[in-house]
VOFITOR-43052 format. One line per field, with one value per atom (N, C-alpha, C): atom name; x, y, z. Coordinates in nm, 4 decimals. Layout:
# residues N
atom: [CA ...]
px: [X ...]
py: [Y ...]
pz: [Z ...]
This chain:
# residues 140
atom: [N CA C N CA C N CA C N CA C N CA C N CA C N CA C N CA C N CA C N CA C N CA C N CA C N CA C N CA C N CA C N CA C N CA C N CA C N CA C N CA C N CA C N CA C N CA C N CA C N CA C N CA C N CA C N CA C N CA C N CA C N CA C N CA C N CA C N CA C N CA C N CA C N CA C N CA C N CA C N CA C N CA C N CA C N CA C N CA C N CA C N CA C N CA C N CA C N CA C N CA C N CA C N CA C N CA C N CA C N CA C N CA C N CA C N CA C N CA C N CA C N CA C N CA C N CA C N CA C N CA C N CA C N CA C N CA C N CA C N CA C N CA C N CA C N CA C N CA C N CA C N CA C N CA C N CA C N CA C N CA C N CA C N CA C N CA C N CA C N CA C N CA C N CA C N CA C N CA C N CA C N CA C N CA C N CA C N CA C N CA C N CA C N CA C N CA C N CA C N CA C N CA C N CA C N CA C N CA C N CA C N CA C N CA C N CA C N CA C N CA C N CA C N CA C N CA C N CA C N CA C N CA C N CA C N CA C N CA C N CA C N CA C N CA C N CA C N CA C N CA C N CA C N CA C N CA C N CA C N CA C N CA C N CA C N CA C N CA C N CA C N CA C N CA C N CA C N CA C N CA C]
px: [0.0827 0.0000 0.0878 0.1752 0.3122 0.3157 0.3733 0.3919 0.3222 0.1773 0.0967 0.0652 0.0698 0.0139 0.1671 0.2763 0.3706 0.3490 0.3719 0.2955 0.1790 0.0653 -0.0130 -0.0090 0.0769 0.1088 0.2024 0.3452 0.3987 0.3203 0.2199 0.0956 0.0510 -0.0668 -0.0897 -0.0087 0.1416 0.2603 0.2787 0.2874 0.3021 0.1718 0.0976 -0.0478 -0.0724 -0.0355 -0.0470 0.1105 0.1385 0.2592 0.2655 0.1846 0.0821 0.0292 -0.0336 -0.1709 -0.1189 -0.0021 0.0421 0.0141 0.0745 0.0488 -0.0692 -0.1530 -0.2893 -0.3781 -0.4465 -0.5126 -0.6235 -0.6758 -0.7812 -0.7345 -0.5877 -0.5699 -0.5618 -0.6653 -0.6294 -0.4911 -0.4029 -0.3194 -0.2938 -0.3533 -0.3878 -0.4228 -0.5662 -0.6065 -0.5353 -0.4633 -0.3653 -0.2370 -0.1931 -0.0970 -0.0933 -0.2852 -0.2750 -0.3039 -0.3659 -0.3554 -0.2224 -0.1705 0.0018 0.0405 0.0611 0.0501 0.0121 -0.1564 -0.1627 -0.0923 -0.0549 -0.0749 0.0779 0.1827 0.2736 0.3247 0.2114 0.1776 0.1572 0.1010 0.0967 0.1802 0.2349 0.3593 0.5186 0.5613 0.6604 0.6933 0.7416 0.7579 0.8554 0.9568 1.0760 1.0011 0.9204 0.8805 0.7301 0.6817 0.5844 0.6826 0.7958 0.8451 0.9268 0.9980 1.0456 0.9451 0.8054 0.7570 0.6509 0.6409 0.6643 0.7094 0.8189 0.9633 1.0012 0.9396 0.9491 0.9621 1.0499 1.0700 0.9369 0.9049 0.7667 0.6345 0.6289 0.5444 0.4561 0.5627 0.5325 0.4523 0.4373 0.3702 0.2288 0.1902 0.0217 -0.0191 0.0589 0.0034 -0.0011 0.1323 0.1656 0.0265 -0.0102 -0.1252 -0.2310 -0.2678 -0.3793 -0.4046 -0.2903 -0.2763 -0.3207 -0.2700 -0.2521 -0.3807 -0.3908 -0.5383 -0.6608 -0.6323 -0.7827 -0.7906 -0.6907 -0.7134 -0.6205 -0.6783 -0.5745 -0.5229 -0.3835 -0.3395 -0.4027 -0.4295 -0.4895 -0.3847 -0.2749 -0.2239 -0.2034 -0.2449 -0.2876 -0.4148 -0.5423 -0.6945 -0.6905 -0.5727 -0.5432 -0.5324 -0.3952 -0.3456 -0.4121 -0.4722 -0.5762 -0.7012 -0.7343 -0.8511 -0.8561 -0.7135 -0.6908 -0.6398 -0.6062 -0.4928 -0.6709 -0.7871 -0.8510 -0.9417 -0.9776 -1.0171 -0.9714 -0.8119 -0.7758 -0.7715 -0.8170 -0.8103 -0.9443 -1.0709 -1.1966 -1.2194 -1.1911 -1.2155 -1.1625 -1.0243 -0.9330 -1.0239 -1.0560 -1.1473 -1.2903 -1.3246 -1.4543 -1.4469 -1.3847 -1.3273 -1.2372 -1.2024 -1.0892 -1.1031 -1.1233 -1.1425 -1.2619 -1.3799 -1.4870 -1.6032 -1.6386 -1.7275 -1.8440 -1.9424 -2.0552 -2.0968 -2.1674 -2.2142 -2.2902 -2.3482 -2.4251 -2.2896 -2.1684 -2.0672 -2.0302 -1.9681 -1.9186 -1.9913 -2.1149 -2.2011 -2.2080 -2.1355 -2.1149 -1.9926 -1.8969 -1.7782 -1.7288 -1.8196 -1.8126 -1.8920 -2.0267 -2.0818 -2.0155 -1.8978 -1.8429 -1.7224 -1.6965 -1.5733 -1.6257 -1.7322 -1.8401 -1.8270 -1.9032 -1.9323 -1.7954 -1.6898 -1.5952 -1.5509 -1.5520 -1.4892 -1.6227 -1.7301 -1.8388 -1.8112 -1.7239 -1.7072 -1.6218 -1.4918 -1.3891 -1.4438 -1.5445 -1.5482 -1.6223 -1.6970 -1.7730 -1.6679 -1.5728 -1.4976 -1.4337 -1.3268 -1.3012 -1.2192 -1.1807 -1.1232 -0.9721 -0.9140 -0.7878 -0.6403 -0.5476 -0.4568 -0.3738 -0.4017 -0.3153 -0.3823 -0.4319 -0.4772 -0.4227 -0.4792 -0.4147 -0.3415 -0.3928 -0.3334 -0.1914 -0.1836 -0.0392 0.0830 -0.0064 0.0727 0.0820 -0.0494 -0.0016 -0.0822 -0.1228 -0.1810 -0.2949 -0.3245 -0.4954 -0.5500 -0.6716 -0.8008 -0.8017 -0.7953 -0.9100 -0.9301 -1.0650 -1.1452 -1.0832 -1.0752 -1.0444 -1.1705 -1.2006 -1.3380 -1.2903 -1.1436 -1.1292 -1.1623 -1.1419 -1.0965 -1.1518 -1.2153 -1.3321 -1.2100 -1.0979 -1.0615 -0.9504 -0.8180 -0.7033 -0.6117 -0.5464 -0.4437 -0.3883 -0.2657 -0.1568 -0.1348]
py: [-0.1192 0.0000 0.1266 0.1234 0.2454 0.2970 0.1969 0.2279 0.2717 0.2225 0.2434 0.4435 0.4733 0.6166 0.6897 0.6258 0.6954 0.7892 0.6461 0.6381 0.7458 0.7372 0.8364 0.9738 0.9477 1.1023 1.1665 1.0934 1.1412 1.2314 1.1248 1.1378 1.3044 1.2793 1.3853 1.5390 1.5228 1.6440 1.6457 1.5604 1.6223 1.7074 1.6216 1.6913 1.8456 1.8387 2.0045 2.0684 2.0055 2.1511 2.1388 2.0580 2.0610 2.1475 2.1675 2.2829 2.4294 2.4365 2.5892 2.6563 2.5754 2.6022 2.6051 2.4760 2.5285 2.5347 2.6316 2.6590 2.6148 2.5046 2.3797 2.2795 2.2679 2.1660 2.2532 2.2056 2.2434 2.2304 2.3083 2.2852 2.2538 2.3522 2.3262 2.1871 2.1910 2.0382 1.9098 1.9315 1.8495 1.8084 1.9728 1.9180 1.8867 1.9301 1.8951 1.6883 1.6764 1.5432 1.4854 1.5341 1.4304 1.4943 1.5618 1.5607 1.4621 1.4528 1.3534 1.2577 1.1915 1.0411 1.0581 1.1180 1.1146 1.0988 1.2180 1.1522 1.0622 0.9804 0.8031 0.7269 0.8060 0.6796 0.7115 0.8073 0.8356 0.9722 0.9857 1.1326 1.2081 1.1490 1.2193 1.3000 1.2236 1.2782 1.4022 1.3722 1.4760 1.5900 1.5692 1.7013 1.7395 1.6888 1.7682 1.8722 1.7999 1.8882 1.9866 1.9953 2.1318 2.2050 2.1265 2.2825 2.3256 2.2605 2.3221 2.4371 2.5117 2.6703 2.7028 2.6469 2.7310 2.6632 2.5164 2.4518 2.4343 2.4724 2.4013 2.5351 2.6566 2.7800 2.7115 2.6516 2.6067 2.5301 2.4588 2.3501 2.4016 2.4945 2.5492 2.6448 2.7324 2.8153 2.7876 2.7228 2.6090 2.5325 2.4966 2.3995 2.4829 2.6117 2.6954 2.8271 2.8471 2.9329 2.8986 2.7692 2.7295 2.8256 2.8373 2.9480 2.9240 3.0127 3.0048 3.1277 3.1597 3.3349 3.4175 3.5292 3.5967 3.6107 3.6101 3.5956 3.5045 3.3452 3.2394 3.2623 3.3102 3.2995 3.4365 3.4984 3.6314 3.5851 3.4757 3.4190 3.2732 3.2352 3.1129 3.1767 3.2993 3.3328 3.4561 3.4856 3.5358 3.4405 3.2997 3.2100 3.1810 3.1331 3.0629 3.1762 3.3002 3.3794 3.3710 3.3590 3.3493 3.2686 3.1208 2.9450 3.0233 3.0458 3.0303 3.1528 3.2426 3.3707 3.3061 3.2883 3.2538 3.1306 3.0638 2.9042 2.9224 3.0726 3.1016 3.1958 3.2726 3.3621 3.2710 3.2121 3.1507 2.9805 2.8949 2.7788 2.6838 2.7280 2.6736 2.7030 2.6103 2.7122 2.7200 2.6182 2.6470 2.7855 2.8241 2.9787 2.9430 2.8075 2.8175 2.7250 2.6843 2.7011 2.7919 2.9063 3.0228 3.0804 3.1063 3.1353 3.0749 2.9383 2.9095 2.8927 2.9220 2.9174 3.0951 3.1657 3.2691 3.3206 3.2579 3.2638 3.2008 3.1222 3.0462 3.1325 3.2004 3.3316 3.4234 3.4838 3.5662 3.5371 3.4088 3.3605 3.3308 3.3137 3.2383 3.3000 3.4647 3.5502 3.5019 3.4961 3.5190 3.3214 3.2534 3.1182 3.1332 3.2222 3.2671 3.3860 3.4309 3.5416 3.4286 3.3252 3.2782 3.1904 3.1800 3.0660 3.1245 3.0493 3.0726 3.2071 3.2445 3.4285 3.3884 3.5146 3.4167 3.4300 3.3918 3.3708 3.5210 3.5974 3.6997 3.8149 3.7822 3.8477 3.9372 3.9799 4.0616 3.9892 3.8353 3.7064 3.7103 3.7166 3.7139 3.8110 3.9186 4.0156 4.1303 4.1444 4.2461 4.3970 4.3867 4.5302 4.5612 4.6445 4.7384 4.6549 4.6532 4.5697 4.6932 4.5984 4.6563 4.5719 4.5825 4.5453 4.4684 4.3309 4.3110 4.2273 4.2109 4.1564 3.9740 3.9490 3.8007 3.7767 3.8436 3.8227 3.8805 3.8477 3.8922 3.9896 3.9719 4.0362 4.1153 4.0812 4.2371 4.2189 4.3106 4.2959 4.4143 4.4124 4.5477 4.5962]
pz: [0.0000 0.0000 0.0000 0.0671 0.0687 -0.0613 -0.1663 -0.2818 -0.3916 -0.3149 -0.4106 -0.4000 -0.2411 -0.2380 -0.2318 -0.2372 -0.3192 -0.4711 -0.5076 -0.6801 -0.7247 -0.6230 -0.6779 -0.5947 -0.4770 -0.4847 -0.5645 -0.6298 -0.7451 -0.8795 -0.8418 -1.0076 -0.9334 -0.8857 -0.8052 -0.8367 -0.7902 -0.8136 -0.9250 -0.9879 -1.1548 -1.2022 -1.2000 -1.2453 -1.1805 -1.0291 -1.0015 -1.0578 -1.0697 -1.1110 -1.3405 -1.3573 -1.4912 -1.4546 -1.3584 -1.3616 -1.3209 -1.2810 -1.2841 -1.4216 -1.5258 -1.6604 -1.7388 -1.7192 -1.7470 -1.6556 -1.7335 -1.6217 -1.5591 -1.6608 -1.5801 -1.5179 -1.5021 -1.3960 -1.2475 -1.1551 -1.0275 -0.9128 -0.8963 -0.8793 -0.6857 -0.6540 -0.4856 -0.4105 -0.5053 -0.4588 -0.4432 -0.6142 -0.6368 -0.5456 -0.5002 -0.4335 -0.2921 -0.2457 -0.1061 -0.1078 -0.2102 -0.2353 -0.2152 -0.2792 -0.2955 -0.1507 -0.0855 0.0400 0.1370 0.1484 0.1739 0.1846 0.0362 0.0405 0.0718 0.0599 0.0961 0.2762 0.3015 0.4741 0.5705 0.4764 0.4539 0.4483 0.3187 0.2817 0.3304 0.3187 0.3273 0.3776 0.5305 0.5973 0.4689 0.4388 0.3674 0.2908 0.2017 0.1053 0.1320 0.2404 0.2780 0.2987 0.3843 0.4747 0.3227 0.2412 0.1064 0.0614 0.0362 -0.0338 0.0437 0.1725 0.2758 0.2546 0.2492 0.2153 0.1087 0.0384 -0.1284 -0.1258 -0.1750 -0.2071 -0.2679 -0.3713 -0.4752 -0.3975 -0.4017 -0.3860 -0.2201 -0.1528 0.0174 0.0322 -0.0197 0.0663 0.0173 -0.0694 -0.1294 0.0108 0.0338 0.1384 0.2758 0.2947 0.4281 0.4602 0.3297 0.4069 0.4048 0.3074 0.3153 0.4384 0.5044 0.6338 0.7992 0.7462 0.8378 0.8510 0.6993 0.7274 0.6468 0.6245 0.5010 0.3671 0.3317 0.2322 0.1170 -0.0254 -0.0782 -0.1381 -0.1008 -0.1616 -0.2460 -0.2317 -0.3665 -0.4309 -0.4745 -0.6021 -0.6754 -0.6017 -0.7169 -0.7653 -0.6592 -0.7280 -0.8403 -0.8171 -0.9655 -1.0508 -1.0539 -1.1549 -1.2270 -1.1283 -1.2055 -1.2538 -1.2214 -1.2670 -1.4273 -1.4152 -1.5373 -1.6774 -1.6037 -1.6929 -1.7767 -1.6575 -1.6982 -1.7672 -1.7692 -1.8884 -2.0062 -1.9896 -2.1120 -2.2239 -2.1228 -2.1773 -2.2100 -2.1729 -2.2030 -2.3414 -2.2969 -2.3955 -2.5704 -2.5607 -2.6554 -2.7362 -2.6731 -2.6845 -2.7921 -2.7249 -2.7145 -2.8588 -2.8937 -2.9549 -3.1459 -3.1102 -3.2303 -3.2280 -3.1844 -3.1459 -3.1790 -3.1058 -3.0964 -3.2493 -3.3106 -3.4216 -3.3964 -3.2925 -3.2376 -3.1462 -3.1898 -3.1233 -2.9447 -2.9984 -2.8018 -2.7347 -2.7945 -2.6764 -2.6946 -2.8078 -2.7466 -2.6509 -2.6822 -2.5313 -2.4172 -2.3656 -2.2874 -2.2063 -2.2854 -2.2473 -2.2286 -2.2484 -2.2032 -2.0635 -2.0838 -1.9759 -1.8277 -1.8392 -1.7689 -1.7223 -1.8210 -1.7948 -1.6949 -1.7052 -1.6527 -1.5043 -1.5242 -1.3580 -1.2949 -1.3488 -1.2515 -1.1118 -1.1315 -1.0168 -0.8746 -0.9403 -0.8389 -0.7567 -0.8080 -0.7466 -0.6920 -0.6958 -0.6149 -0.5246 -0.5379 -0.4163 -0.3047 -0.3056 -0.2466 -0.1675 -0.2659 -0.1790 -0.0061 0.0012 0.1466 0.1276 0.2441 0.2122 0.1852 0.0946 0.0763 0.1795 0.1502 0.3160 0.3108 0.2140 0.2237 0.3212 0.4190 0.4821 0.6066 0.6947 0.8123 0.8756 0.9060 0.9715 0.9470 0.8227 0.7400 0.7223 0.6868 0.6005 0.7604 0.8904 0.9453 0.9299 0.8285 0.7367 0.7655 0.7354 0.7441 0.6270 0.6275 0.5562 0.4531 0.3419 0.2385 0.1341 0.0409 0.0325 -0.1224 -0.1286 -0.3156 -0.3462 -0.4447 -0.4900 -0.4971 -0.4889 -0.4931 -0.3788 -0.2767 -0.1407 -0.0423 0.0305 0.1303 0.2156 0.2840 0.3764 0.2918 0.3387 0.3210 0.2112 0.1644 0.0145 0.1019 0.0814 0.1016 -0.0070]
């Protein structure tokens, strides 16, 4: 069984650090998954990718404030306008998916404002509150 949630937490880390790049692979989930199973299987390999220079802050604040940074829900939410618009725009030749794959552009911010608030908050950063439309609480 070790090997097996080795194995698919490997899978898991590839696929999220796939998804930095596009922007429909979820990359968070992904890597709190391989987390997981790495937690399971192998400390070495959980506590490596903790400390990941790029990678360990997804899990660390996630772990620590349920959240995820507003400058990933910026950057996944502009990558994924651009996958959808571009799609919607040059790609697709049906007109009721361009209308839907736009309508999907539309709604996406209002699924990130609903979500949880993101970790860049006062908790974090220290700062006076103000107001970003990703992010229920603070941006400096």
């Amino acid at each position: 069984m070790r090997i097996l949630f080795i194995l698919l937490g490997s899978l898991s880390l590839v696929l999220a650090v796939v998804g930095i790049f596009l922007p429909l692979l979820p990359t968070t989930p992904l890597l709190l998954l391989a987390a997981a199973l790495y937690l399971r299987s192998s400390p070495r390999l959980y506590e490596w990718l903790l400390n990941h220079k790029y990678l360990g802050s997804y899990i660390r604040n996630f772990r620590e404030h349920r959240a995820i940074p507003l400058r990933a829900k910026i950057v996944s939410v502009t990558l994924i306008w651009v996958t959808l618009l571009y799609s919607a725009l040059w790609v697709v030749p049906q007109i009721w998916i361009k209308i839907l794959l736009i309508g999907l552009a539309v709604a996406l911010p209002f699924t990130y404002y609903r979500s949880k608030p993101c970790a860049d908050d006062e908790k974090i950063t220290g700062g006076t509150a103000k107001f970003h439309p990703l992010c229920y609480l603070s941006v400096e």
